[in-house]
N, CA, C and O atoms as a Maestro MAE file, in Angstrom:
{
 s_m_m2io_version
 :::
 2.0.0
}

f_m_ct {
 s_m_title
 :::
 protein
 m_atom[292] {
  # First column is atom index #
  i_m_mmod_type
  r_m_x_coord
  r_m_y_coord
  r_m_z_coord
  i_m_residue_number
  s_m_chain_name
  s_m_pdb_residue_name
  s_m_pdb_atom_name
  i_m_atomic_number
  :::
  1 25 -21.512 -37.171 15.461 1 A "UNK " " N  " 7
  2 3 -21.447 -37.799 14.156 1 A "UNK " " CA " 6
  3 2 -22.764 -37.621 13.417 1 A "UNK " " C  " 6
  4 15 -22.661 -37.193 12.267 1 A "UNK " " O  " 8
  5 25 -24.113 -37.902 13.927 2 A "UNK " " N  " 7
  6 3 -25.037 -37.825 13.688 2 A "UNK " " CA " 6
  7 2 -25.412 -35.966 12.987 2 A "UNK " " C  " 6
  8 15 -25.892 -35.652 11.898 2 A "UNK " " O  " 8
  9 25 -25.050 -35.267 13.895 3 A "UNK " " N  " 7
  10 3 -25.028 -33.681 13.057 3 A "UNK " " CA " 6
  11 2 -24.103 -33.689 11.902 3 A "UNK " " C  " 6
  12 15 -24.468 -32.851 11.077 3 A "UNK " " O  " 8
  13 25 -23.202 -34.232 11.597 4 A "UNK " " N  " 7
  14 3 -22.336 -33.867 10.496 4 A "UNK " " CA " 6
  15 2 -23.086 -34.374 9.148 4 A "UNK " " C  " 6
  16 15 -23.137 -33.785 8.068 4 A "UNK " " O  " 8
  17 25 -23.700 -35.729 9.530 5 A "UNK " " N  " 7
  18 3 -25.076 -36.195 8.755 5 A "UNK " " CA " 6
  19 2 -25.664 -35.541 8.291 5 A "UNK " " C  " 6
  20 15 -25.784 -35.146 7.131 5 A "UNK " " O  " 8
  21 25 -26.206 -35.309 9.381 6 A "UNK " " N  " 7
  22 3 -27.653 -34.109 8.920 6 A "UNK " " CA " 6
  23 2 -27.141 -32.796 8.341 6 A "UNK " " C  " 6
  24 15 -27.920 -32.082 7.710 6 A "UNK " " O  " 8
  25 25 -25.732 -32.403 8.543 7 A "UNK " " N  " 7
  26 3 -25.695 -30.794 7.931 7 A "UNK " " CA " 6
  27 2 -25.592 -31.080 6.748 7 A "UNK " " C  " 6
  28 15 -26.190 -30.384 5.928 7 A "UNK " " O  " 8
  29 25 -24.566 -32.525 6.195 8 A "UNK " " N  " 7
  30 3 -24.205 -33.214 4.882 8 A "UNK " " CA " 6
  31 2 -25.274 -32.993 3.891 8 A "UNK " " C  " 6
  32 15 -25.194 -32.537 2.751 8 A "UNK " " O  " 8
  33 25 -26.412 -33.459 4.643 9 A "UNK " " N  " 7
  34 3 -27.255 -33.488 3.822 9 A "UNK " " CA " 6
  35 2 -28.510 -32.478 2.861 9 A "UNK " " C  " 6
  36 15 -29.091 -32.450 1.776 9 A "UNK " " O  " 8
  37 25 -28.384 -31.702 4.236 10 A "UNK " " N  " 7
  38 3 -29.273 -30.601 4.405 10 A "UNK " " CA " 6
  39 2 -28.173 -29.344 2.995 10 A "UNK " " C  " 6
  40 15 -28.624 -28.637 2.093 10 A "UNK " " O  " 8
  41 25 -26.937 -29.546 3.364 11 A "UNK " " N  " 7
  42 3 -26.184 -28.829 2.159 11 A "UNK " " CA " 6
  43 2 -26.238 -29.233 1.004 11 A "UNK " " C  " 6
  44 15 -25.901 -28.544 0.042 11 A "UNK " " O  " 8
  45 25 -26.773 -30.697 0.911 12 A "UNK " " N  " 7
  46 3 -26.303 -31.302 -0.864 12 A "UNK " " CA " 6
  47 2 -28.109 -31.147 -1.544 12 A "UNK " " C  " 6
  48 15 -28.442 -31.215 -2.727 12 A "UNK " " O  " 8
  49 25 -28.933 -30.947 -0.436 13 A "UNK " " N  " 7
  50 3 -30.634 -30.814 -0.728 13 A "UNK " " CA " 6
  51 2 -30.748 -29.641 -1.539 13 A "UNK " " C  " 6
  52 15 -31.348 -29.446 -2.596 13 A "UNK " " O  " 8
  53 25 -29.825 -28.671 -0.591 14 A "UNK " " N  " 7
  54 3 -30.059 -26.861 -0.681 14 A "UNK " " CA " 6
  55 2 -28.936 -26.903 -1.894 14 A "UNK " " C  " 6
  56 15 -28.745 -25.695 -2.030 14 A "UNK " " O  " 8
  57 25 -28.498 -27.231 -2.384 15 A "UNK " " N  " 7
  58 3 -27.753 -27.016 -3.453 15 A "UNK " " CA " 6
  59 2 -28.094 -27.885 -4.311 15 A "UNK " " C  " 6
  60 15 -27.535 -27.237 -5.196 15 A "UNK " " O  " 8
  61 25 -28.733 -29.264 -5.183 16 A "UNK " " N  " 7
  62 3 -29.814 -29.796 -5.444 16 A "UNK " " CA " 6
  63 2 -30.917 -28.689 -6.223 16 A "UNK " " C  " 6
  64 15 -30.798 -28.225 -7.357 16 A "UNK " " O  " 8
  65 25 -32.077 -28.419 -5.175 17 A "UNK " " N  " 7
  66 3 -32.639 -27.386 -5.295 17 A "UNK " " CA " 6
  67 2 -32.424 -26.329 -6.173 17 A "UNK " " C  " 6
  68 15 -32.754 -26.265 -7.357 17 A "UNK " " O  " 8
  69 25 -31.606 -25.171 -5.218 18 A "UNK " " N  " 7
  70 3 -30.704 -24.097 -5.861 18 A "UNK " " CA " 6
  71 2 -30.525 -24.179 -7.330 18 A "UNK " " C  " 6
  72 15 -31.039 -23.389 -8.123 18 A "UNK " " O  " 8
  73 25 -29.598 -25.402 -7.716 19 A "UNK " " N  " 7
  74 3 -28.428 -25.986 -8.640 19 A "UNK " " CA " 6
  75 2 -29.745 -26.035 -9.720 19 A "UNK " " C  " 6
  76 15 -29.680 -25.280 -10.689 19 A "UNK " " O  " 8
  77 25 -30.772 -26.789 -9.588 20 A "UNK " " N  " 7
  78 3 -32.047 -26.952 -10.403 20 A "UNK " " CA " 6
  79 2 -32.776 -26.079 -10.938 20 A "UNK " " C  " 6
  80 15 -33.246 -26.096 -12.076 20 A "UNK " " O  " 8
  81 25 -32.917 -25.094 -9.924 21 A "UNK " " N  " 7
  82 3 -34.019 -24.094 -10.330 21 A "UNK " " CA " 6
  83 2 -33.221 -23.164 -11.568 21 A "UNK " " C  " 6
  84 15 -33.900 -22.244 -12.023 21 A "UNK " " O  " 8
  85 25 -32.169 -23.299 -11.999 22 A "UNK " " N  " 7
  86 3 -31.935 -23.153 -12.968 22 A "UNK " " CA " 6
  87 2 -31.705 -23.341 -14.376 22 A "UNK " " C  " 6
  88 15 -31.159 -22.740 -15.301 22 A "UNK " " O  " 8
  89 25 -32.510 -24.707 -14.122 23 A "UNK " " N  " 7
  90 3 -31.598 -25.428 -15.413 23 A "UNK " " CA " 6
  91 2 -32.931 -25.895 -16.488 23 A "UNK " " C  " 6
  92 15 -33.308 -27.025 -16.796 23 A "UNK " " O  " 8
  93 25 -33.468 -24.510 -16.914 24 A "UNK " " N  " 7
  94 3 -34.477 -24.618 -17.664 24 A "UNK " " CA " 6
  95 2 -34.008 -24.925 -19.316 24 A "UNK " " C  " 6
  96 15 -34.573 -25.641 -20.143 24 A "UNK " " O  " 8
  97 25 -32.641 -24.024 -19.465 25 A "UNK " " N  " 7
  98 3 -32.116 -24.464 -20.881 25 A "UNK " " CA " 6
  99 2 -31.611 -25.233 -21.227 25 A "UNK " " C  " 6
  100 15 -31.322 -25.609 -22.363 25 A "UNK " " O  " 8
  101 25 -31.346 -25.749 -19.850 26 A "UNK " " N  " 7
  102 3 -29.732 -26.944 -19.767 26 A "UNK " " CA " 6
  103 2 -30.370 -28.327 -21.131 26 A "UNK " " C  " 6
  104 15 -31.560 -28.642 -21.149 26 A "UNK " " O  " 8
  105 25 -29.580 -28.814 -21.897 27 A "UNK " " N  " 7
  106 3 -29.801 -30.513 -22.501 27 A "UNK " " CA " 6
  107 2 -30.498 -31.956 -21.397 27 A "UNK " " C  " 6
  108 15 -30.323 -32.212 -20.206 27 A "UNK " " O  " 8
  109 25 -30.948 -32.334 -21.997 28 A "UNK " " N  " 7
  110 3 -31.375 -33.174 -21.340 28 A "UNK " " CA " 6
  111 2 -29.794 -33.836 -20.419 28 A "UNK " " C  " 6
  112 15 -29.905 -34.085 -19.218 28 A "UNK " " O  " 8
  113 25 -28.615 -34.026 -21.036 29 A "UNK " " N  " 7
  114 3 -27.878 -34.705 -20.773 29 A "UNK " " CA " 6
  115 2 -27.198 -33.535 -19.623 29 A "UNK " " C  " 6
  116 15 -26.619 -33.917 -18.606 29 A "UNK " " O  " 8
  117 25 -27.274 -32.916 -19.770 30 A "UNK " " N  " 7
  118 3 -26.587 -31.992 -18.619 30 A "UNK " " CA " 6
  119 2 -27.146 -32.251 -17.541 30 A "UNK " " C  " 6
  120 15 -26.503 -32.426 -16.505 30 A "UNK " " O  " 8
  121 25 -28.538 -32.322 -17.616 31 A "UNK " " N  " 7
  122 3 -29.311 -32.554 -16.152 31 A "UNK " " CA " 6
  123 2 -29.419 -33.680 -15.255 31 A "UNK " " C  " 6
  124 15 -29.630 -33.897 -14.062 31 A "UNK " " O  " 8
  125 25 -29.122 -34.477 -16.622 32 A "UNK " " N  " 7
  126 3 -28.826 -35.944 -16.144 32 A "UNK " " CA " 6
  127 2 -27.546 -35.806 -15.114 32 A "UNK " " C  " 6
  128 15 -27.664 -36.060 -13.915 32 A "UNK " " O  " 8
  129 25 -26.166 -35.325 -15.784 33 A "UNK " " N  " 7
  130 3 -25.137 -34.794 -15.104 33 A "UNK " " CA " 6
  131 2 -25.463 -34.186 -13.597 33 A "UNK " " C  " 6
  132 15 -24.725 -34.516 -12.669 33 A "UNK " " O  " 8
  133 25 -26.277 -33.532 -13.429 34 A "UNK " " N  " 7
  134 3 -26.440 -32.387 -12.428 34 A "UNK " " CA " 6
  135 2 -26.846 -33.568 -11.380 34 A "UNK " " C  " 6
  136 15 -26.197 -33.835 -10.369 34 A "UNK " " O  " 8
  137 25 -28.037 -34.229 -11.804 35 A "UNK " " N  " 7
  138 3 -28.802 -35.091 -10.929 35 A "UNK " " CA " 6
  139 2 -27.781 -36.088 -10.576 35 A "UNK " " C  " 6
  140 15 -27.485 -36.178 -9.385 35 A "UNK " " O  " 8
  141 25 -27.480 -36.482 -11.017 36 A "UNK " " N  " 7
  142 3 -26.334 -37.880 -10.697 36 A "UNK " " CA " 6
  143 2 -25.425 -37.545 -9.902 36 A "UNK " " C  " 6
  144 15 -24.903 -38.440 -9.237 36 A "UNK " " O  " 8
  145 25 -24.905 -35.953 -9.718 37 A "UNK " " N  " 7
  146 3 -23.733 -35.444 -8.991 37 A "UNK " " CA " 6
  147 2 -24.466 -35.374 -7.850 37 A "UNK " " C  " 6
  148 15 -23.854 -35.527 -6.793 37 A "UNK " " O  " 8
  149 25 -25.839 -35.143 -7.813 38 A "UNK " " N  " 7
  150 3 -25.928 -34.671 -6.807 38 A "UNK " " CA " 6
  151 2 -26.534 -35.838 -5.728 38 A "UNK " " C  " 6
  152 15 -26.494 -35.818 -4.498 38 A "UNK " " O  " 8
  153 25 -27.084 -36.818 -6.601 39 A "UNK " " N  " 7
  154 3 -27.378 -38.372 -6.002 39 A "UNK " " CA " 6
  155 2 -25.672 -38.739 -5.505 39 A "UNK " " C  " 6
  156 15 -25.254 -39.140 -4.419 39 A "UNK " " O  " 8
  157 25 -25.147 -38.511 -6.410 40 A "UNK " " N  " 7
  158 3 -24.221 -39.249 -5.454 40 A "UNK " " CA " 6
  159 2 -22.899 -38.527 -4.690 40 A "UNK " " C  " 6
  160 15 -21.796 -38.903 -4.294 40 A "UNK " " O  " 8
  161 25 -23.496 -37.549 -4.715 41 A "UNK " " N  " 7
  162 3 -22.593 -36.440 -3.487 41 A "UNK " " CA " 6
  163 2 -23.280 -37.121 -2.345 41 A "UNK " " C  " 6
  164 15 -22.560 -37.831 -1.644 41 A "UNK " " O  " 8
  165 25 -25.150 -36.983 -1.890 42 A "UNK " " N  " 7
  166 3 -25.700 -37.160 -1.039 42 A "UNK " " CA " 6
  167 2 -25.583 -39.134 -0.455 42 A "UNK " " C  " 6
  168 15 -25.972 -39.616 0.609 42 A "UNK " " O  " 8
  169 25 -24.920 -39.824 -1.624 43 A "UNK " " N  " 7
  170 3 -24.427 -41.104 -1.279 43 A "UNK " " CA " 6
  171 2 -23.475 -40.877 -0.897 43 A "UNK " " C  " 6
  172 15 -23.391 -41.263 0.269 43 A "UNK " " O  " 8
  173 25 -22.326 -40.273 -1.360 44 A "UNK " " N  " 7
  174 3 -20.958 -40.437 -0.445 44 A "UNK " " CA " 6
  175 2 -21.018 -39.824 0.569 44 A "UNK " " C  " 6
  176 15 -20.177 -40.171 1.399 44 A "UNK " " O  " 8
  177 25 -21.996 -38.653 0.999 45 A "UNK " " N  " 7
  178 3 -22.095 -38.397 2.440 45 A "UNK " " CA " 6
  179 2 -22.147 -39.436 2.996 45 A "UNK " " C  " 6
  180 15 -21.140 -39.835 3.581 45 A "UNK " " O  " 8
  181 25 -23.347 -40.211 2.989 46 A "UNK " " N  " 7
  182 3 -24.032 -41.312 3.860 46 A "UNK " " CA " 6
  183 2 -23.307 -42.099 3.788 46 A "UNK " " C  " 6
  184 15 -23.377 -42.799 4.798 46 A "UNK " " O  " 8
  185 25 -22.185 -42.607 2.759 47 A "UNK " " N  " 7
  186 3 -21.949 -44.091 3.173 47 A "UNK " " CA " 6
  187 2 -20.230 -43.731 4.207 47 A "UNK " " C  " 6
  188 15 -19.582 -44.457 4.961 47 A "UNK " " O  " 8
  189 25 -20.061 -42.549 3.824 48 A "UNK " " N  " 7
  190 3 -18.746 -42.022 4.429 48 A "UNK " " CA " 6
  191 2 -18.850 -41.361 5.847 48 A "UNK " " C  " 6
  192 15 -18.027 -40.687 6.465 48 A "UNK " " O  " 8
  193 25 -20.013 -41.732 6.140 49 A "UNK " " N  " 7
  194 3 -20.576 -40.984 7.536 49 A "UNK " " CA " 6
  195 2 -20.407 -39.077 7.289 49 A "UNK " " C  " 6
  196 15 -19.779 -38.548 8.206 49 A "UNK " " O  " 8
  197 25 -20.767 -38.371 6.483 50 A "UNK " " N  " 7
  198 3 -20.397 -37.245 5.809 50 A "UNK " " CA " 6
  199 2 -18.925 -36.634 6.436 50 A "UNK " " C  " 6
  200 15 -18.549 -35.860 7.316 50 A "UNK " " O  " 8
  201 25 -18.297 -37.607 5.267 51 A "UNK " " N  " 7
  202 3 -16.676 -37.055 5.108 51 A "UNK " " CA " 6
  203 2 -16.618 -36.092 3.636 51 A "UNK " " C  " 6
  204 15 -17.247 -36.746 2.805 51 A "UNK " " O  " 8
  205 25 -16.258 -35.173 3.179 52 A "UNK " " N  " 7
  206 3 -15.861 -34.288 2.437 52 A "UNK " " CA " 6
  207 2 -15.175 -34.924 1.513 52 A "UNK " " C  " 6
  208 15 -15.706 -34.919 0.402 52 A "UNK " " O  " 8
  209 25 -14.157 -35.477 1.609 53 A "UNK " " N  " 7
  210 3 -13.785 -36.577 0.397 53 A "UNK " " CA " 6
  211 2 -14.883 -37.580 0.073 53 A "UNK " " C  " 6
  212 15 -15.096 -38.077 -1.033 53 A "UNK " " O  " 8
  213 25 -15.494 -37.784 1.110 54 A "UNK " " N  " 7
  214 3 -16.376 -38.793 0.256 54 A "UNK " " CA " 6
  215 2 -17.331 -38.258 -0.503 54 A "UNK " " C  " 6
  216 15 -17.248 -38.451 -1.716 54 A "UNK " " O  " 8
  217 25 -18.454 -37.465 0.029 55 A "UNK " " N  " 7
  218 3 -19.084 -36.577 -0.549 55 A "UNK " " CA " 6
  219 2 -18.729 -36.145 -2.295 55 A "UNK " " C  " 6
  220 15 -19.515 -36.306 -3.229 55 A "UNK " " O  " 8
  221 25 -17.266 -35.542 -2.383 56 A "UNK " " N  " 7
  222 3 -16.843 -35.510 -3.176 56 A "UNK " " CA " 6
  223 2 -16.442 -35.956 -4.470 56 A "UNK " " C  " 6
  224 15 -16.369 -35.306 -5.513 56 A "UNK " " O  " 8
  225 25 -16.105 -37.579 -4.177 57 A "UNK " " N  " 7
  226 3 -16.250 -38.379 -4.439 57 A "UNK " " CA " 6
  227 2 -16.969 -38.995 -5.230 57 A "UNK " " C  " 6
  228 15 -16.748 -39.525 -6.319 57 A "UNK " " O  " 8
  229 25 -18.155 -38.852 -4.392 58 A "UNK " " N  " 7
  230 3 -19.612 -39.806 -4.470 58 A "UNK " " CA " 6
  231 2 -20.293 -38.615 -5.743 58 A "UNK " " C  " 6
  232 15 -21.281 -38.980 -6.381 58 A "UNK " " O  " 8
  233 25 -19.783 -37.463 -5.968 59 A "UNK " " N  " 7
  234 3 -20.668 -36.399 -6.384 59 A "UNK " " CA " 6
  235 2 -19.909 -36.559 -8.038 59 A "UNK " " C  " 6
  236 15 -20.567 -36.559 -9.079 59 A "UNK " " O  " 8
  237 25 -18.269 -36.701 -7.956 60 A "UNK " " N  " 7
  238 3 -17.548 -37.327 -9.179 60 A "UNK " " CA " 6
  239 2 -18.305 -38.376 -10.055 60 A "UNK " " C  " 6
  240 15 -18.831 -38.294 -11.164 60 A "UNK " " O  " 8
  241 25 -18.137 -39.610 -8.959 61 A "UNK " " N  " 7
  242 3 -18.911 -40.754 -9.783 61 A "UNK " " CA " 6
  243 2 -20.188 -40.865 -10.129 61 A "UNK " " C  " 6
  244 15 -20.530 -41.588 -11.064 61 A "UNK " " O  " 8
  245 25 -21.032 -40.165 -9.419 62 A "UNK " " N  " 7
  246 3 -22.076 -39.780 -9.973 62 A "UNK " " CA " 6
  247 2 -22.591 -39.241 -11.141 62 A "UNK " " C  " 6
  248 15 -23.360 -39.540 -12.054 62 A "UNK " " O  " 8
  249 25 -21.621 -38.004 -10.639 63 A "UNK " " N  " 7
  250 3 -21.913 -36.920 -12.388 63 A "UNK " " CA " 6
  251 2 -21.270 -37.906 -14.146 63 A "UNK " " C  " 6
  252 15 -21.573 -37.869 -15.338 63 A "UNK " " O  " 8
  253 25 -20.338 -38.621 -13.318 64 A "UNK " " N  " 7
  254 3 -19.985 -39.460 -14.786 64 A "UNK " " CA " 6
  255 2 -20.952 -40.278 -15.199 64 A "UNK " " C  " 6
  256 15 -21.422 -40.225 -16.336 64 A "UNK " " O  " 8
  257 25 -21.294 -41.037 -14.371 65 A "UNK " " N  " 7
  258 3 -22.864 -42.176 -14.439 65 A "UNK " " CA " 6
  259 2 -24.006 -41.297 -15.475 65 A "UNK " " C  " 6
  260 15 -24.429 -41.682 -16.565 65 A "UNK " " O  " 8
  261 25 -24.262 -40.316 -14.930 66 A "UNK " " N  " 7
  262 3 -25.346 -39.762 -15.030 66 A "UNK " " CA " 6
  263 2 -25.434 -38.726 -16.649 66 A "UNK " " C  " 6
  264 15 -26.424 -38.462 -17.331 66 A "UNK " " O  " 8
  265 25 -23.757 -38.276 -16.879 67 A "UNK " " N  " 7
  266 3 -23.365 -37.826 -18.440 67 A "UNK " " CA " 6
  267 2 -23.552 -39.330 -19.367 67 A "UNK " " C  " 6
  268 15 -23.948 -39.342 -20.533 67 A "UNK " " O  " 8
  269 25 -23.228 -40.393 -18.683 68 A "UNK " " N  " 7
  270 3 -23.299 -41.550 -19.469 68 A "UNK " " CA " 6
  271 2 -24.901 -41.831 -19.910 68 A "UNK " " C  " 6
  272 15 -25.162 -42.201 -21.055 68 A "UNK " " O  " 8
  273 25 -25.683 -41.675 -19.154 69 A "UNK " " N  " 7
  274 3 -26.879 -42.242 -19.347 69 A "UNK " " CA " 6
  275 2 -27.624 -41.937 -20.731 69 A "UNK " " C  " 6
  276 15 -27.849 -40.812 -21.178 69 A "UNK " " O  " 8
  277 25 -27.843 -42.731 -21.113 70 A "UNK " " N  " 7
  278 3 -28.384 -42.086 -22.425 70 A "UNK " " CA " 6
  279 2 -27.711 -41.477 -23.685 70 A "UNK " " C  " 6
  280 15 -28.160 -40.726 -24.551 70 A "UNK " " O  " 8
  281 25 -26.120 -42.209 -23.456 71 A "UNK " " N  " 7
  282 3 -25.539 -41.993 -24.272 71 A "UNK " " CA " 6
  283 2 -25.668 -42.496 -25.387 71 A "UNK " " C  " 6
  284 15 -25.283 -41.618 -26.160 71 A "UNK " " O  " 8
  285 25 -25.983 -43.402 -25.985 72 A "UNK " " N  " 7
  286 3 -25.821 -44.130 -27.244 72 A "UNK " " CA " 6
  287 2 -27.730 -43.956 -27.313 72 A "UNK " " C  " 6
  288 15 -28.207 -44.949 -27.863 72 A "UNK " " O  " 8
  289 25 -28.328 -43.388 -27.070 73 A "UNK " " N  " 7
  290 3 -29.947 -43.024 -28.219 73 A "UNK " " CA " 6
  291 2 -29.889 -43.024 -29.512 73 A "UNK " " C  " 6
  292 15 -30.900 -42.797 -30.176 73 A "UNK " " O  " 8
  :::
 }
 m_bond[291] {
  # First column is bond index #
  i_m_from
  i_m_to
  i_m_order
  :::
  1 1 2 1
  2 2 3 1
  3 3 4 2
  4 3 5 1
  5 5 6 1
  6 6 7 1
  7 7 8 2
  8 7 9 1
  9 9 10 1
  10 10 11 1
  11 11 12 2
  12 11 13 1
  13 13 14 1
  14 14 15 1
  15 15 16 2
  16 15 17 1
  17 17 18 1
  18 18 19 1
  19 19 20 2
  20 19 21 1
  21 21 22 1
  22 22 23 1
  23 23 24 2
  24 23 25 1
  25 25 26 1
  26 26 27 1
  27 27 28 2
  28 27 29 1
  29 29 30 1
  30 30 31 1
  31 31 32 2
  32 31 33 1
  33 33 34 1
  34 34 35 1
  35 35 36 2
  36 35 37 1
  37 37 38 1
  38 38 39 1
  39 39 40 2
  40 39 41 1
  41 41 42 1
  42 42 43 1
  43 43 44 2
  44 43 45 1
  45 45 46 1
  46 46 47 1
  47 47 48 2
  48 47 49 1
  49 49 50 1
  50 50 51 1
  51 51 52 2
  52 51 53 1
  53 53 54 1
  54 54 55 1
  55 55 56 2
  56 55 57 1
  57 57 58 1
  58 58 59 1
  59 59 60 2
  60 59 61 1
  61 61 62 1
  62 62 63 1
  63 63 64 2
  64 63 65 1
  65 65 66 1
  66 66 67 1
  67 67 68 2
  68 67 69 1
  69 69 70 1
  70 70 71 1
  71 71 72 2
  72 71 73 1
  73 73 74 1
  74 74 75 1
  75 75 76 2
  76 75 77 1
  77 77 78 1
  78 78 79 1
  79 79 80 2
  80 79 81 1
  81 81 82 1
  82 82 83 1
  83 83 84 2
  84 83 85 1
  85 85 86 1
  86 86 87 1
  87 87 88 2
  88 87 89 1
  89 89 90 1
  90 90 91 1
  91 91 92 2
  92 91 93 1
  93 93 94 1
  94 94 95 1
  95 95 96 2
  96 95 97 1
  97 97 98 1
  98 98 99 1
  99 99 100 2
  100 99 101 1
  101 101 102 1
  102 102 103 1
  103 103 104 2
  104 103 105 1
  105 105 106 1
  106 106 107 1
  107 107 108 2
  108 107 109 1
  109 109 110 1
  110 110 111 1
  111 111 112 2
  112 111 113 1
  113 113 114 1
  114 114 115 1
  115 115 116 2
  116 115 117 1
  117 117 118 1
  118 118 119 1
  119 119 120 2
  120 119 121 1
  121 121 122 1
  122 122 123 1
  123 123 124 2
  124 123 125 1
  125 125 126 1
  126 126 127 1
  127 127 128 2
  128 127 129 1
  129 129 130 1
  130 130 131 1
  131 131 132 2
  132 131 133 1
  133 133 134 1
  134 134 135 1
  135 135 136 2
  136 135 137 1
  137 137 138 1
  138 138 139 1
  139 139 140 2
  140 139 141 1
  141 141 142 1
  142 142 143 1
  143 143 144 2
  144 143 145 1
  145 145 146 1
  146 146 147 1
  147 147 148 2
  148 147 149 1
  149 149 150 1
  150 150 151 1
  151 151 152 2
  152 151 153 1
  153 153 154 1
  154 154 155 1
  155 155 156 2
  156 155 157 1
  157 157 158 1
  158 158 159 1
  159 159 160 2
  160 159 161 1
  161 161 162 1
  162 162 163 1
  163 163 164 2
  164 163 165 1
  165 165 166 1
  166 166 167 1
  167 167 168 2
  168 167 169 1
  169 169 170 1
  170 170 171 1
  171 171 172 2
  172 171 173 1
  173 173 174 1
  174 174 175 1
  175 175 176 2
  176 175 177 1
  177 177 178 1
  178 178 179 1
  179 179 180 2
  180 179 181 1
  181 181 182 1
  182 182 183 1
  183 183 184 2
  184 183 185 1
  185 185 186 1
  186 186 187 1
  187 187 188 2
  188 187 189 1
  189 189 190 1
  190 190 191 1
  191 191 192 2
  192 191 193 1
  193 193 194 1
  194 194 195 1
  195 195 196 2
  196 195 197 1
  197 197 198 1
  198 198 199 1
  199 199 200 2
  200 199 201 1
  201 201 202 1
  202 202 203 1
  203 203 204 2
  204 203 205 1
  205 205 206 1
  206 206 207 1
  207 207 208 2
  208 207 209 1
  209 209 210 1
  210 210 211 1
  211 211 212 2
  212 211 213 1
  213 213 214 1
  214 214 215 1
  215 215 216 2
  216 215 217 1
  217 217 218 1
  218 218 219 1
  219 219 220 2
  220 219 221 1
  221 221 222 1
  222 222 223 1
  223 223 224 2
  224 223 225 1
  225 225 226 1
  226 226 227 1
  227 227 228 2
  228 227 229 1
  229 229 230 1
  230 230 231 1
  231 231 232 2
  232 231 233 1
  233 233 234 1
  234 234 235 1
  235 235 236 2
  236 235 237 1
  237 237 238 1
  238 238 239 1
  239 239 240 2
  240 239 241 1
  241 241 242 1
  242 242 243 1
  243 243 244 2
  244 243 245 1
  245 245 246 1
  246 246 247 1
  247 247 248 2
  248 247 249 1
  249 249 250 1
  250 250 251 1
  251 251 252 2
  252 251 253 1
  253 253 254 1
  254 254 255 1
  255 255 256 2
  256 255 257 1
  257 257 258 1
  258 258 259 1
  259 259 260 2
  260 259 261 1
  261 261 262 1
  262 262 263 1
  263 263 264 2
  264 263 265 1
  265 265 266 1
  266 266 267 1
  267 267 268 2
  268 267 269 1
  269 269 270 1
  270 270 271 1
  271 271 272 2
  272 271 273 1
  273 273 274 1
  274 274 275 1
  275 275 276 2
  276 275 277 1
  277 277 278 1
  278 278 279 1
  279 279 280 2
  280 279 281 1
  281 281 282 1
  282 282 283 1
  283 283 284 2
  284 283 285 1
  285 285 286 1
  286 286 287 1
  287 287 288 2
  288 287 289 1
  289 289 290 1
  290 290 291 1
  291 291 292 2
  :::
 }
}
């Protein structure tokens, strides 16, 4: 159980990363998007003991949170 953890995580870091080093043109609000998916992909790993639906999940509600933020400036 403990490895499925750690690979969970080690995949949502490396894609994080990856996913970032590109996003020099992106809107502020996109990145917000990006970051939030990816906070909470790496939450639904953890709280789902890294289940794939959760992950999934966690990476959904995230990215909505995170398009929201800063919506009304």
């Amino acid at each position: 159980m403990k490895t499925n953890h750690n690979l969970a995580v080690r995949i949502v870091a490396t894609a994080l990363v990856l996913g970032l080093s590109g996003c020099s043109d992106l809107t502020t609000r996109d990145k917000n998007t990006i970051i939030g998916a990816s906070i909470g992909a790496a939450a639904g790993a953890v709280l789902t003991g890294g289940s794939g639906l959760g992950t999934v999940g966690g990476a959904a509600v995230g990215g909505v949170i995170g398009h929201q933020i800063g919506k009304y400036k």
